[in-house]
C-alpha positions as CSV (number, residue, x, y, z in Angstrom):
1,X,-58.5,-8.1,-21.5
2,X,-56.0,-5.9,-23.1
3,X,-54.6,-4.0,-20.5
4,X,-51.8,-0.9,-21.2
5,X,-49.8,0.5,-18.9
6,X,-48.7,4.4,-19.1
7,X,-45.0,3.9,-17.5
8,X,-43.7,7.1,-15.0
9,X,-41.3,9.2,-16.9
10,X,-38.3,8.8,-14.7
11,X,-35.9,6.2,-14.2
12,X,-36.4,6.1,-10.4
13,X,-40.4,6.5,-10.5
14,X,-40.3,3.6,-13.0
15,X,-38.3,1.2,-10.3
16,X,-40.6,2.2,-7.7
17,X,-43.5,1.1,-9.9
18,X,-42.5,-2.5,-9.9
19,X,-44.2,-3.9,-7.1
20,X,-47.6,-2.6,-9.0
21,X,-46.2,-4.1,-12.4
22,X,-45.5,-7.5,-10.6
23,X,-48.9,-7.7,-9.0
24,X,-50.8,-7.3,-12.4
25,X,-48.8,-9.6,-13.8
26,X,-49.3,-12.2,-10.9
27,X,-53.1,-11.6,-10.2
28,X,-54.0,-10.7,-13.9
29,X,-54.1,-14.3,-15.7
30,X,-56.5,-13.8,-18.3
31,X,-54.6,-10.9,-20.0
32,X,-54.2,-11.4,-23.7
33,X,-51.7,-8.5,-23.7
34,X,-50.1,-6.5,-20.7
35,X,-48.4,-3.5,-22.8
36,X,-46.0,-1.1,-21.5
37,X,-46.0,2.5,-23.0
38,X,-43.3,4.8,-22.3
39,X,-40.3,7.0,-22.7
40,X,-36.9,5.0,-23.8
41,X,-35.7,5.6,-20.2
42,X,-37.6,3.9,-18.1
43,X,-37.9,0.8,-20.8
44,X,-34.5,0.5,-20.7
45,X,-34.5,0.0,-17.2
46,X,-37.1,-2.6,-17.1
47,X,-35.4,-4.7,-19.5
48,X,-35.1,-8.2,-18.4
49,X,-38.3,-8.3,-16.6
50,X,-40.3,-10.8,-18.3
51,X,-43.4,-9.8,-17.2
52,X,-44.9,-7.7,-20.0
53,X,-45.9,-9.2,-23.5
54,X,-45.0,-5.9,-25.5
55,X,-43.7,-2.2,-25.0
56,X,-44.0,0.8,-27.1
57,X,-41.4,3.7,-26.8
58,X,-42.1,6.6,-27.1
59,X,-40.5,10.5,-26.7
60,X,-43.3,13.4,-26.5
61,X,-41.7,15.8,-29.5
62,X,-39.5,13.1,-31.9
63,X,-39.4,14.1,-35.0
64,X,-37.1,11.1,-35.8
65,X,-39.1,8.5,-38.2
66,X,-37.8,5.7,-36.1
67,X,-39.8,7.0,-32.7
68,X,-43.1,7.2,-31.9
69,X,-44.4,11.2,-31.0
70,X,-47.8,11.7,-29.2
71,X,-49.8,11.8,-32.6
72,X,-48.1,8.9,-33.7
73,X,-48.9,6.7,-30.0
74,X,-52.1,8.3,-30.2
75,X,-52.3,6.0,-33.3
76,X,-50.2,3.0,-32.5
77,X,-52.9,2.9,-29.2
78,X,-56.1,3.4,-31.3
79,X,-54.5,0.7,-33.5
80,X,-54.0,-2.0,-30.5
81,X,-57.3,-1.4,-29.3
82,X,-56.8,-1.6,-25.8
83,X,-59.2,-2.4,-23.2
84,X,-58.0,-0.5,-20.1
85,X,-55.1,1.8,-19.5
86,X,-53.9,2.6,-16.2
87,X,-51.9,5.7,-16.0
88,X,-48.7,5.8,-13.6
89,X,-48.2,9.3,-14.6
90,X,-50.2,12.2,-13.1
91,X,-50.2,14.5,-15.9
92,X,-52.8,16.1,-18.3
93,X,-51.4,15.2,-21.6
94,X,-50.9,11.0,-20.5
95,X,-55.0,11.3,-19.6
96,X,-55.8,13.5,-22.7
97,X,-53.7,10.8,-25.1
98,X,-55.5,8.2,-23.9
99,X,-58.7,9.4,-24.1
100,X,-57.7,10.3,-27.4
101,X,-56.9,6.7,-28.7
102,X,-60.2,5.6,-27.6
103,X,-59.8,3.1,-24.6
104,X,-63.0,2.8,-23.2
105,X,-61.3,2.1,-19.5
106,X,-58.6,4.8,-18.0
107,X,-57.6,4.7,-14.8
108,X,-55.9,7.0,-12.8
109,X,-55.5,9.2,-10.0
110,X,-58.2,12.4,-9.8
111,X,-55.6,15.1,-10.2
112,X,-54.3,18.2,-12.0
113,X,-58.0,18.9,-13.8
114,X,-57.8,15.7,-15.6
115,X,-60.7,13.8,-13.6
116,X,-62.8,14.4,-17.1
117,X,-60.6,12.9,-19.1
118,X,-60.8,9.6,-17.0
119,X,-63.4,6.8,-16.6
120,X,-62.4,5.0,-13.3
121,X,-60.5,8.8,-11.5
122,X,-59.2,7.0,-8.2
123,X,-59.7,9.6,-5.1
124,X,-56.3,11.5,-4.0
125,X,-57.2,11.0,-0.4
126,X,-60.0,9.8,1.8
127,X,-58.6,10.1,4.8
128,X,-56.5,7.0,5.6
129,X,-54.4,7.4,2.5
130,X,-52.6,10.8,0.7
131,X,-51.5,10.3,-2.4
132,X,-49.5,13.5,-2.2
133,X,-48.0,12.5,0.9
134,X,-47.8,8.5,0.5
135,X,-44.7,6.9,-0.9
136,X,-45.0,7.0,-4.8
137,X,-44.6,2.6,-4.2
138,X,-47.9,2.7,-2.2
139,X,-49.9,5.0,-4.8
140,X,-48.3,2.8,-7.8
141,X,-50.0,-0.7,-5.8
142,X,-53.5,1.5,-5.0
143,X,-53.7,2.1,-8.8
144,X,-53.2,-1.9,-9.4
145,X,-55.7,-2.8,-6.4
146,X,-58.6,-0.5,-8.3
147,X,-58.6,-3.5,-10.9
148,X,-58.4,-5.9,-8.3
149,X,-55.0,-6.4,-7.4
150,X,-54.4,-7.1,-3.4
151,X,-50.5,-8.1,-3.1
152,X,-49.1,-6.1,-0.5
153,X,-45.1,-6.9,-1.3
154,X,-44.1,-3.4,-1.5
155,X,-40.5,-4.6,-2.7
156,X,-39.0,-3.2,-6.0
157,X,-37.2,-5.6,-8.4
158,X,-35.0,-5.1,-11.5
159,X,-32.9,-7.7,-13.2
160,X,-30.0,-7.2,-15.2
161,X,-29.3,-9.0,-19.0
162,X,-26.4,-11.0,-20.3
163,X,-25.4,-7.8,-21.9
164,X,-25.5,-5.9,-18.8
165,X,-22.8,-8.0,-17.2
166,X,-20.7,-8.2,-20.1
167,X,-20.4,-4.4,-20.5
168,X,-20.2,-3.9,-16.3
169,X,-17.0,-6.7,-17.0
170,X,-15.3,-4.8,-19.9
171,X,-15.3,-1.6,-17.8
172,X,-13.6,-3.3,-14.8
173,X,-11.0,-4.8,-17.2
174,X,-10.7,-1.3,-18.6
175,X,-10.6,0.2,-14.9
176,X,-8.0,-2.2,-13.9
177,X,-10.2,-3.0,-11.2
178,X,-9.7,-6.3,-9.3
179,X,-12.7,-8.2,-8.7
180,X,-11.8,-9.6,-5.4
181,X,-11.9,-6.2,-4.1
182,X,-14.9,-4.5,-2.4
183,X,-16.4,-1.9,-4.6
184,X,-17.9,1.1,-3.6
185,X,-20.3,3.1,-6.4
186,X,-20.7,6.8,-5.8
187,X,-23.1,9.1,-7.9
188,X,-23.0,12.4,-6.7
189,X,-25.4,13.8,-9.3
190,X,-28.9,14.0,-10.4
191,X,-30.1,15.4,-13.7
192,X,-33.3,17.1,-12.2
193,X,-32.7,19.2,-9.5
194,X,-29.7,21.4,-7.6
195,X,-31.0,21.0,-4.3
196,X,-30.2,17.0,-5.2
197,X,-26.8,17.2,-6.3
198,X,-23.9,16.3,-3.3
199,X,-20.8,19.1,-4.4
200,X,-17.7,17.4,-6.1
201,X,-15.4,18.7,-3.5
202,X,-17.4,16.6,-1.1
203,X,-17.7,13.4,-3.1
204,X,-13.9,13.7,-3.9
205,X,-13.0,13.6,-0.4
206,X,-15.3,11.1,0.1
207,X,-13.9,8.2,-2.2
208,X,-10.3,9.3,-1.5
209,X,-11.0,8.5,2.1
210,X,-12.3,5.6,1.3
211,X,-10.0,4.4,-1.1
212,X,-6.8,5.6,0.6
213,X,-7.9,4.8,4.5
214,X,-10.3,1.8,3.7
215,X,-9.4,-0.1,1.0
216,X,-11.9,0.6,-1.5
217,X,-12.3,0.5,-5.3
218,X,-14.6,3.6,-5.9
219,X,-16.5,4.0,-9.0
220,X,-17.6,7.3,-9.8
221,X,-21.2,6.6,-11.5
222,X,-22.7,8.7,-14.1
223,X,-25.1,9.5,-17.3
224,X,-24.2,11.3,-20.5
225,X,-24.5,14.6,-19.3
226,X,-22.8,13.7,-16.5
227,X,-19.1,13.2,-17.5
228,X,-17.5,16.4,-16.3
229,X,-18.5,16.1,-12.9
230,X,-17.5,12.8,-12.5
231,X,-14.3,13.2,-14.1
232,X,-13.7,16.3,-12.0
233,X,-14.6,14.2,-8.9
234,X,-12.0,11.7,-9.9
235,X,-9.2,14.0,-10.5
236,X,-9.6,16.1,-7.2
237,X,-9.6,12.7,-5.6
238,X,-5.9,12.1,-6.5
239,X,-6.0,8.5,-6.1
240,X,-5.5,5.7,-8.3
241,X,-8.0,3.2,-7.1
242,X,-10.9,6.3,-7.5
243,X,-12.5,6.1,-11.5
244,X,-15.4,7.9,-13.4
245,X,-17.0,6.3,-16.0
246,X,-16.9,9.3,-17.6
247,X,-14.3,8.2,-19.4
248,X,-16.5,5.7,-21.8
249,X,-17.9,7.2,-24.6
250,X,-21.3,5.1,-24.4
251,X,-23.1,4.9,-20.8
252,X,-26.3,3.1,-21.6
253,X,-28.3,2.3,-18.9
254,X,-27.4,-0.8,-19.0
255,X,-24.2,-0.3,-17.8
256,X,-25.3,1.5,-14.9
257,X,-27.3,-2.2,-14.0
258,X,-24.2,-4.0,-14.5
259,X,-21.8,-1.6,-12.2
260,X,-24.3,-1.5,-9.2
261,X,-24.9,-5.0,-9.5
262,X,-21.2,-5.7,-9.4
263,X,-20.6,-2.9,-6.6
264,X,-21.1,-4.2,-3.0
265,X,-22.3,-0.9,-1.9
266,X,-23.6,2.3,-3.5
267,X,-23.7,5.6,-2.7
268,X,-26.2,8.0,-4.0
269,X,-27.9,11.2,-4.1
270,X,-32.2,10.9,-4.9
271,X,-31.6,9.8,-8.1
272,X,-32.0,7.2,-10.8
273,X,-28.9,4.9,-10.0
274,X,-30.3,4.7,-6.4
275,X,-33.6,3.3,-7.1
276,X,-31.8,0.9,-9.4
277,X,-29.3,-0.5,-6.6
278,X,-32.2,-0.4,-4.1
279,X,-34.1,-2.3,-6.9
280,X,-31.2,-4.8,-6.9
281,X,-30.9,-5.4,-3.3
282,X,-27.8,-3.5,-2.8
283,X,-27.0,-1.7,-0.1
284,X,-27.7,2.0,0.0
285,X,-26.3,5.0,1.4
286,X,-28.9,7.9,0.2
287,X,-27.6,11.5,0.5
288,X,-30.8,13.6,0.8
289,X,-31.5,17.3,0.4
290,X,-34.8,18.9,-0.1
291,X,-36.7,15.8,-0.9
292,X,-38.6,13.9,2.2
293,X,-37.1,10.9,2.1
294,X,-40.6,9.2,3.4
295,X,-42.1,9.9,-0.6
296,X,-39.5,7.4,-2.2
297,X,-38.8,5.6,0.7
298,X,-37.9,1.6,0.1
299,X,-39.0,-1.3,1.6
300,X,-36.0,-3.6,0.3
301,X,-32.6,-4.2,2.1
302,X,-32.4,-1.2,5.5
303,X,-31.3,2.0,3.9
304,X,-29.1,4.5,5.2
305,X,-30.6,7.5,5.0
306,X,-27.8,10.4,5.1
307,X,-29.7,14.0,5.7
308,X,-28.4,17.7,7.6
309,X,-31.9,18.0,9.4
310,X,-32.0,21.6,9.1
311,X,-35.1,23.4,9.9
312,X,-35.8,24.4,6.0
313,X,-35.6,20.5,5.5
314,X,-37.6,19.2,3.3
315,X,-38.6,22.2,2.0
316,X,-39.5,20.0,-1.9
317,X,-38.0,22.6,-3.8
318,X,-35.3,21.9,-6.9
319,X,-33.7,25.6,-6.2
320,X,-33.3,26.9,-2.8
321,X,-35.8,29.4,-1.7
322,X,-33.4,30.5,0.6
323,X,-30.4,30.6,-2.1
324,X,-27.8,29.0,0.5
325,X,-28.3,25.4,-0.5
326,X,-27.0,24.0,2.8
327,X,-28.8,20.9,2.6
328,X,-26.3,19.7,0.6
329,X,-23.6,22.0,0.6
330,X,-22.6,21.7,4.0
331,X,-23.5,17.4,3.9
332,X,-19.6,17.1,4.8
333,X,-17.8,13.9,3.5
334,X,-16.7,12.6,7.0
335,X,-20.7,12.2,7.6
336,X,-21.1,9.8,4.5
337,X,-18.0,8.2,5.0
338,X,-19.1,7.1,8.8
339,X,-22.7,6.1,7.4
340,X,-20.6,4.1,4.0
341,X,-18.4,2.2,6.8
342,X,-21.4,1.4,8.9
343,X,-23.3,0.2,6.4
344,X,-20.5,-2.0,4.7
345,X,-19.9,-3.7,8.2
346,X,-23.4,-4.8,8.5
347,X,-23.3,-6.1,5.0
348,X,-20.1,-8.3,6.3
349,X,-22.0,-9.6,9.6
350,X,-25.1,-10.5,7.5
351,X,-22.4,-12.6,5.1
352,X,-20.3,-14.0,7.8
């Protein structure tokens, strides 16, 4: 069988899909090819994973002769002649593209009107499972057991490449950083939502603290569009031993592998770089707002799950309703700092 996957569009959704892509791997022998189809994102971050035998990137709009649009997959698709698709992604357009390419099996979940487009739609609910409410790991595995997958190992995996680590090395050398000093990796941001972000004047205090009072190299993680905020966040901390990559003119995602992998702990709001660290068996402290933490939760290393626990919590939205924010604006630095130090002394008990 020629089997495709349709890869989640985001970084984090595509980490979390792991434990799926390693059971089809494991208990799919006879595949002639296991193809992964998505956006360059989430490709990027599954690179080193040996487990599929060809990708195709793609981005929805490119006009750019070098990437693949959706009338252009539509034909790359018809042209590999898949067998079966099963579709991580919940959305119309996925189902309609692959209906469109002619695979005579797609498989995904019954949702958003798309139920026509699909020839194997796998029930939301039934009563012992929500796929609205179930961690997104648990609905990635269901879609692998409808072709007959049974693993249960619910544990997410990345790997980083030789170029990875190199580029992780040249920005310690570049940081000054030593390396037999603990590292801490904060990432206050997340491109998606408000009610995700943790305030710079928060995440300042936080890695002076624990630079100044603890010892700590702190690495202020973050993307492209990123840069200000993390360069703000290292100013306002006021300490030499507190750095943003936001400073490098590239920041692949690759880099952000090699810096978590290199970190001993990392910090995060619900975004991208924490999947990856969790991904990577680091441990986590995860600053949560909105979100309920129970629909990405992990099942690697214990995470430290950071949260106010007001009443409007989780509310799900990516702007407060209520237009206060508090979730995240009043998640003090003090309270992270207390749940970091924890969690870096269990780390230390579990080594010693």
């Amino acid at each position: 069988m020629k089997l495709a996957i349709m890869l989640p569009n985001w970084v984090g959704d595509a980490c979390m899909a792991t434990p799926a892509l390693r059971s089809l791997h494991n208990e799919q022998p006879n595949l002639k090819e296991f193809c992964w189809i998505g956006r360059p994102a989430p490709l990027m971050v599954l690179q080193g994973l040996d487990w599929a035998t060809s990708t195709i990137c793609y981005k929805p709009r490119s006009k750019q002769p070098s990437m693949l649009n959706r009338r252009k997959l539509v034909a790359e698709m018809r042209k590999r002649r898949f067998d079966a698709i099963l579709l991580f992604t919940n959305s119309l357009s996925t189902a309609f593209i692959a209906r469109l390419a002619g695979i005579p099996r797609r498989i995904g979940f019954a949702r958003d009107g798309r139920s026509w487009l699909l020839t194997d739609p796998v029930p939301t609910s039934n009563g012992l499972f929500n796929a609205y409410r179930d961690p997104c790991i648990v609905n990635y595995l269901r879609l692998a057991n409808h072709l007959g997958c049974t693993s249960q190992d619910r544990s997410t995996h990345l790997v980083t490449t030789e170029d990875d680590r190199d580029l992780a090395s040249k920005l310690w050398q570049e940081l000054d950083f030593h390396p037999s000093r603990p590292t801490v990796l904060l990432n206050a941001g997340a491109a998606t939502a408000e009610t995700k972000r943790w305030p710079m004047h928060h995440a300042a205090a936080a890695a002076r603290t624990l630079a100044q009072q603890h010892g700590f190299q702190v690495l202020i993680h973050c993307g492209p569009a990123e840069k200000e905020m993390a360069n703000n966040i290292e100013s306002h901390a006021q300490h030499p031993s507190v750095r943003s990559m936001g400073h490098w003119k590239d920041l692949p995602l690759g880099l952000s592998k090699g810096v978590i992998e290199r970190s001993q702990l990392v910090i995060s709001t619900d975004s991208g770089p924490r999947h990856i660290a969790i991904a990577l068996n680091k441990p986590v402290v995860s600053i949560f707002g909105s979100i309920d933490p129970s629909m990405t939760r992990s099942f690697n290393l214990p995470e430290s799950i950071v949260s106010m626990g007001l009443p409007c919590q989780p509310c799900g939205k990516y702007k407060c309703p209520l237009k206060h924010t508090r979730c995240m604006n009043d998640l003090d630095a003090p309270r992270v700092v207390r749940a970091t130090l924890q969690a870096f002394d269990a780390l230390q008990r579990q080594a010693g």
